[in-house]
C-alpha positions in Angstrom: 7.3 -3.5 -35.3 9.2 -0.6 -36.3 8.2 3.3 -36.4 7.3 4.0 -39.9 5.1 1.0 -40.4 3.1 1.8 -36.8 2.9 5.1 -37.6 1.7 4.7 -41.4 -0.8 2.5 -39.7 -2.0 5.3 -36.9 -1.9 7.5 -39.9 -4.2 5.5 -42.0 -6.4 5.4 -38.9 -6.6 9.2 -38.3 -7.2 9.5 -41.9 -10.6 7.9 -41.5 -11.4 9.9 -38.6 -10.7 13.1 -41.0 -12.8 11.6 -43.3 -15.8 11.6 -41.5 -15.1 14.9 -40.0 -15.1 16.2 -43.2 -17.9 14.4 -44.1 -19.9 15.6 -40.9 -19.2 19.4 -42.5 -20.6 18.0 -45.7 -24.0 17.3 -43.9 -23.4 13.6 -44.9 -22.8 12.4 -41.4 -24.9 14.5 -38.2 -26.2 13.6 -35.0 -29.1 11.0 -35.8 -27.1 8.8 -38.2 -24.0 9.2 -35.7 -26.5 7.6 -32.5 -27.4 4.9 -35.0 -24.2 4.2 -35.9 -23.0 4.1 -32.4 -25.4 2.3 -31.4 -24.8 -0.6 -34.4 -21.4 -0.6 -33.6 -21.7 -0.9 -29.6 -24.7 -4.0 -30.2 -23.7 -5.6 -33.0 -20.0 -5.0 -35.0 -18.0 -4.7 -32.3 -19.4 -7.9 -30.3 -18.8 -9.5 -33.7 -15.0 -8.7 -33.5 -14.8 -9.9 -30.8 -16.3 -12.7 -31.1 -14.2 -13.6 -34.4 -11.2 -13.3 -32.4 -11.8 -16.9 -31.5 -13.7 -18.2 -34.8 -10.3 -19.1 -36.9 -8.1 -22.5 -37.3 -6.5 -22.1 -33.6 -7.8 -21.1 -30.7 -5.9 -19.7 -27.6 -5.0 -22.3 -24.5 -7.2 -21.8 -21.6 -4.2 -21.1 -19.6 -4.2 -17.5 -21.5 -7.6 -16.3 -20.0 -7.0 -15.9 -16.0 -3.3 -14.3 -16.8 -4.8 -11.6 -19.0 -7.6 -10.9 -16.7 -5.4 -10.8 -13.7 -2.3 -8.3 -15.5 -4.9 -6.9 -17.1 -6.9 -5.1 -13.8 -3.8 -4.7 -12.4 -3.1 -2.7 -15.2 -5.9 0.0 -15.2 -5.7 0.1 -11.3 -2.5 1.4 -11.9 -4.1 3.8 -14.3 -6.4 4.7 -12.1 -4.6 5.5 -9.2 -1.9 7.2 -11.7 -5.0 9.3 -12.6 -6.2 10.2 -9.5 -2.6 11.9 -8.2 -2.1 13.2 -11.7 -5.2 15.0 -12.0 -5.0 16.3 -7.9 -1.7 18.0 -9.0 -3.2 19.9 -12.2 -5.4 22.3 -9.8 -8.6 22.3 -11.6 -12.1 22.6 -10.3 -12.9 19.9 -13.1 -10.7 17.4 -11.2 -12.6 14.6 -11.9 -12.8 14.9 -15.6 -9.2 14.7 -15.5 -8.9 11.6 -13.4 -11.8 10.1 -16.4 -9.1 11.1 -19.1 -6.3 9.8 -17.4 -7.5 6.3 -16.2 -9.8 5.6 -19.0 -8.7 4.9 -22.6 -10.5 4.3 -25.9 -10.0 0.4 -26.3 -12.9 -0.5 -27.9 -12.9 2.0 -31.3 -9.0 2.7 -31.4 -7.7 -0.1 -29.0 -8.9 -2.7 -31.6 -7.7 -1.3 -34.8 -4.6 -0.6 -33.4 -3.9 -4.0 -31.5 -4.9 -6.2 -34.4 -2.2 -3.9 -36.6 0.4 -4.5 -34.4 -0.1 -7.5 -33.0 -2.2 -9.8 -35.2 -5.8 -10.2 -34.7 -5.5 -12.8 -32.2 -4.4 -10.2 -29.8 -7.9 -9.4 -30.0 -9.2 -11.9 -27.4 -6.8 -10.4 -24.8 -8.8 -7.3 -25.1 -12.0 -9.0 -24.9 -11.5 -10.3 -21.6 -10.2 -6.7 -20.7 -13.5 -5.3 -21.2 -14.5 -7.2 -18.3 -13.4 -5.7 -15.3 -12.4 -1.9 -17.8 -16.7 -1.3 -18.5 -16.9 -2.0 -15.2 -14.7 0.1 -14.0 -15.4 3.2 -16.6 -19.3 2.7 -15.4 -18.6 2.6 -11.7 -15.6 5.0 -10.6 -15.9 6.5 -14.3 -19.0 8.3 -14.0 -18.4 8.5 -10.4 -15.3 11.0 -11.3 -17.3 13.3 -13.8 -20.4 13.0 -11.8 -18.1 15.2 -8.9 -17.9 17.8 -11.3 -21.3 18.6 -11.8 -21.5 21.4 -8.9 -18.0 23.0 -9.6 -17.7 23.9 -13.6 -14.2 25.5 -14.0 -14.8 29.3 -14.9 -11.7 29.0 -17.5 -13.3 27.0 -19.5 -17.1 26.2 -19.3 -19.7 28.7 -19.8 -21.8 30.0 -16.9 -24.8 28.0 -15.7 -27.8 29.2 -15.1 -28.7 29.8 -11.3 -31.5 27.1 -11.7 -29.2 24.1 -12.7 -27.0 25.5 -10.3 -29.3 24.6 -8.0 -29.5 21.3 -9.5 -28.9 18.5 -6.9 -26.3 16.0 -7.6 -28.0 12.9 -8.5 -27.4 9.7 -6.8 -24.7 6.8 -8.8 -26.0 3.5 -9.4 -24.6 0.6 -11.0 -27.3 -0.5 -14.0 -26.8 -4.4 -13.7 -27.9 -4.5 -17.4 -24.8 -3.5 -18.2 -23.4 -7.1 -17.1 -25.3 -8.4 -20.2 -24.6 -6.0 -22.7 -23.7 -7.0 -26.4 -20.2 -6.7 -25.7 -20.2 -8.3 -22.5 -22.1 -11.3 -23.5 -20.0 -12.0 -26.5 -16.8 -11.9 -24.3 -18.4 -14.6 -22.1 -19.1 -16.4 -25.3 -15.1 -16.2 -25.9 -14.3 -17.0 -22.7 -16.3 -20.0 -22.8 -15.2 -21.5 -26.5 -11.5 -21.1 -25.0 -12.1 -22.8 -22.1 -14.0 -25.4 -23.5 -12.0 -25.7 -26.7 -14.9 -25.5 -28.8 -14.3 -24.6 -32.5 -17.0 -22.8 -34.5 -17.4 -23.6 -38.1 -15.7 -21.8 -40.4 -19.2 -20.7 -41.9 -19.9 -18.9 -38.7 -16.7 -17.6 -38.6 -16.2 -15.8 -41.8 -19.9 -14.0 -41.4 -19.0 -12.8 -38.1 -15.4 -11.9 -39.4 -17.3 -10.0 -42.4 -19.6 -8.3 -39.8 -16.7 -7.0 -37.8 -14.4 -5.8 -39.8 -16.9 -2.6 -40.3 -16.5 -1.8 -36.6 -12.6 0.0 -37.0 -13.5 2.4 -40.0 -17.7 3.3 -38.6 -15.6 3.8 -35.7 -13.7 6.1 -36.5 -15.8 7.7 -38.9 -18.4 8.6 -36.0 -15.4 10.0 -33.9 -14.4 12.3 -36.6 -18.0 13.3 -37.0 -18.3 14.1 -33.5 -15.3 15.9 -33.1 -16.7 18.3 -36.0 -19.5 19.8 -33.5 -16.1 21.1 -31.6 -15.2 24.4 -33.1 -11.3 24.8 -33.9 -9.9 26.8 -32.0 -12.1 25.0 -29.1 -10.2 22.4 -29.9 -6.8 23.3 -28.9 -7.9 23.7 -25.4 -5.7 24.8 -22.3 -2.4 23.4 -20.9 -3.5 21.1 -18.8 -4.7 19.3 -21.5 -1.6 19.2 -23.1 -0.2 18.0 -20.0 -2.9 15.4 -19.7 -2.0 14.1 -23.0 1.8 13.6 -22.5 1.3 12.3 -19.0 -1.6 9.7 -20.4 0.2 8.9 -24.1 3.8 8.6 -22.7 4.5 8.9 -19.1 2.3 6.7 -17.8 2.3 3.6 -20.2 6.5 4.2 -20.1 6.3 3.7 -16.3 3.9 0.5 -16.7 6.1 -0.8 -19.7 8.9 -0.4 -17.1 7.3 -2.3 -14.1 6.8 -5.5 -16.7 10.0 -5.0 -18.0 11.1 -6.1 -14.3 8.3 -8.6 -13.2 7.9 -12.3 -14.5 4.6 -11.5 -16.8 4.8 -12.9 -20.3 5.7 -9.9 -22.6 2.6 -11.4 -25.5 0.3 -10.1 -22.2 2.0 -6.6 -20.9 3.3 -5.4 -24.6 -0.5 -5.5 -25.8 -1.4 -3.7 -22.5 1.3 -0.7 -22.3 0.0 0.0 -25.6 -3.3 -0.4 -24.5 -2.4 2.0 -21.3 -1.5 4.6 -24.4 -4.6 4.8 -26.4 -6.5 8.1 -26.3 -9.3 9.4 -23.9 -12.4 6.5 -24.3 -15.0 8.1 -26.0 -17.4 6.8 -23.2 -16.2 10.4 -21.3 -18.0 13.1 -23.2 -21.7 10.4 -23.4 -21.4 10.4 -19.6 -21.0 14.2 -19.7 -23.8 14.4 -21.7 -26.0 12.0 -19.5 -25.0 13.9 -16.5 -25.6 17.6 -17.3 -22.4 18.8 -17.5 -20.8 20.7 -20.1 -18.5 18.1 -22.1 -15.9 20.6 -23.6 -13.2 19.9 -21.8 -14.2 16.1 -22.6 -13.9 17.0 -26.2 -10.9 18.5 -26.0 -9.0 15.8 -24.4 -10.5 13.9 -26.8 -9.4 15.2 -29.5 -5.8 15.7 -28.7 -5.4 12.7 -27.5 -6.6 10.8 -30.9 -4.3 13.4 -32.6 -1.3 13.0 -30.6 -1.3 9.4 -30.5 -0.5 9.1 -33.9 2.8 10.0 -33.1 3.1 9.2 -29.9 1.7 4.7 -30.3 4.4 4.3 -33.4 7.0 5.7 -30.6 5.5 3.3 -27.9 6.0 0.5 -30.8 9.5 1.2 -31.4 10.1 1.1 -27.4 8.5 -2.3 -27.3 
């Protein structure tokens, strides 16, 4: 991997995303065909990805599935925890939106593009075990962070409620078990199980689901784009902490995990995929929480958005490290 190859590949990427901001301003993308979209991608495209991850010529040992699990939660612990102090020293009353931004990363839409660019699309079955214990996590302590914001909007940059939903109370967390059997979920089971069991699929099965995939990285990032056009522009800028969030998240913290491999025994084919995992932008899951919650998701958007932009510079650098 060198520099100008990752970063023609980020840039290729973040073309798509301008594409369907642009088409969003065009009235060819909007709200009800980005849901659907979403909503095709989350059930069906990006399950199929996943799943042909495992459907070629060779499969990965079975030895490969309890190491990436295992480096893999240790890995967005230490994002978490990273997140938690990060966020405590940026003083805002929107504390735990920041600890969402930093701990959680968009693996599924960019993670995936991006890992089977640099890393071949069998390192696509190390992120489907990942998404085990990370949809846990983003669902659990995830909404659990945002959720804590609901009573205290920061008066620099969210509007003033209304005294009745300030008056709102703070609804109770709990874990939807349904979530355990989501699309996604399922098929990773499916993956873990094939490699385990060192079952290959026919190639028949294999190429449709290949087929059916491939349209999860651009209607990905074509329904970020047209999201991120319901953010006016200078909105989009945001304040300092977010810039702060955004080098902290894209460079400090995946150079400190890249660093703690560097000096443990873990195979570098595991911990190079995750520091560049630990440097993808904010997970899109933030600002749908938001929403779901009641709270105003423009700091959400913001980090968002910077995030995805900055990274294009910012992964090719990661690349070069690595």
């Amino acid at each position: 991997m060198n520099f100008l190859d990752t970063f023609s590949q980020m840039s290729v990427l973040f073309i798509l995303v301008i594409i369907g901001f642009t088409c969003h301003k065009l009235k060819m993308m909007g709200e009800n065909l980005d849901r659907s979209l979403s909503v095709l991608i989350i059930n069906v495209t990006a399950p199929s990805i996943i799943l042909s991850s495992v459907m070629g010529d060779t499969l990965p040992a079975r030895e490969e599935i309890l190491p990436v699990l295992l480096i893999g939660t240790l890995t967005l612990l230490i994002m978490l925890v990273c997140g938690c102090i990060f966020a405590r020293l940026l003083h805002s009353q929107q504390e735990g939106i920041y600890r969402f931004m930093f701990a959680f990363g968009n693996i599924n839409f960019i993670g995936i593009p991006v890992v089977a660019a640099l890393f071949g699309s069998q390192a696509i079955f190390y992120i489907s075990v990942l998404t085990i214990p990370f949809n846990l996590l983003v669902f659990l302590l995830g909404q659990l962070f945002i959720s804590s914001c609901k009573k205290e909007p920061d008066p620099d940059t969210a509007p003033e409620l209304p005294p009745e939903e300030l008056k709102t109370p703070k609804r109770r967390i709990r874990l939807n078990w349904r979530m355990i059997l989501s699309p996604a979920l399922c098929s990773t089971y499916i993956v873990i199980a094939l490699v385990y069991f060192q079952i290959k699929t026919p190639s028949l099965i294999g190429q449709a689901f290949s087929l059916v995939g491939q349209m999860t990285i651009p209607a990905s990032l074509l329904v970020i784009g047209s999201t991120l056009a319901e953010i006016k522009i200078l909105e989009m800028l945001g304040s300092w902490r977010i810039y702060v969030m955004c080098a902290l998240k894209l460079l400090g913290v995946p150079c400190l995990i890249y660093g703690l491999y560097s000096l443990s025994p873990f195979d570098h084919r595991y911990t190079d995929v995750l520091v560049i995992l630990a440097a993808m932008p904010v997970a899109s899951y933030g600002t749908m929480i938001c929403l779901k919650e009641g709270i105003d998701p423009k700091v959400m958007s913001q980090g968002t958005f910077m995030s995805t932009l900055l990274s294009v510079v910012t992964i090719p650098l990661l690349a070069l490290i690595l």
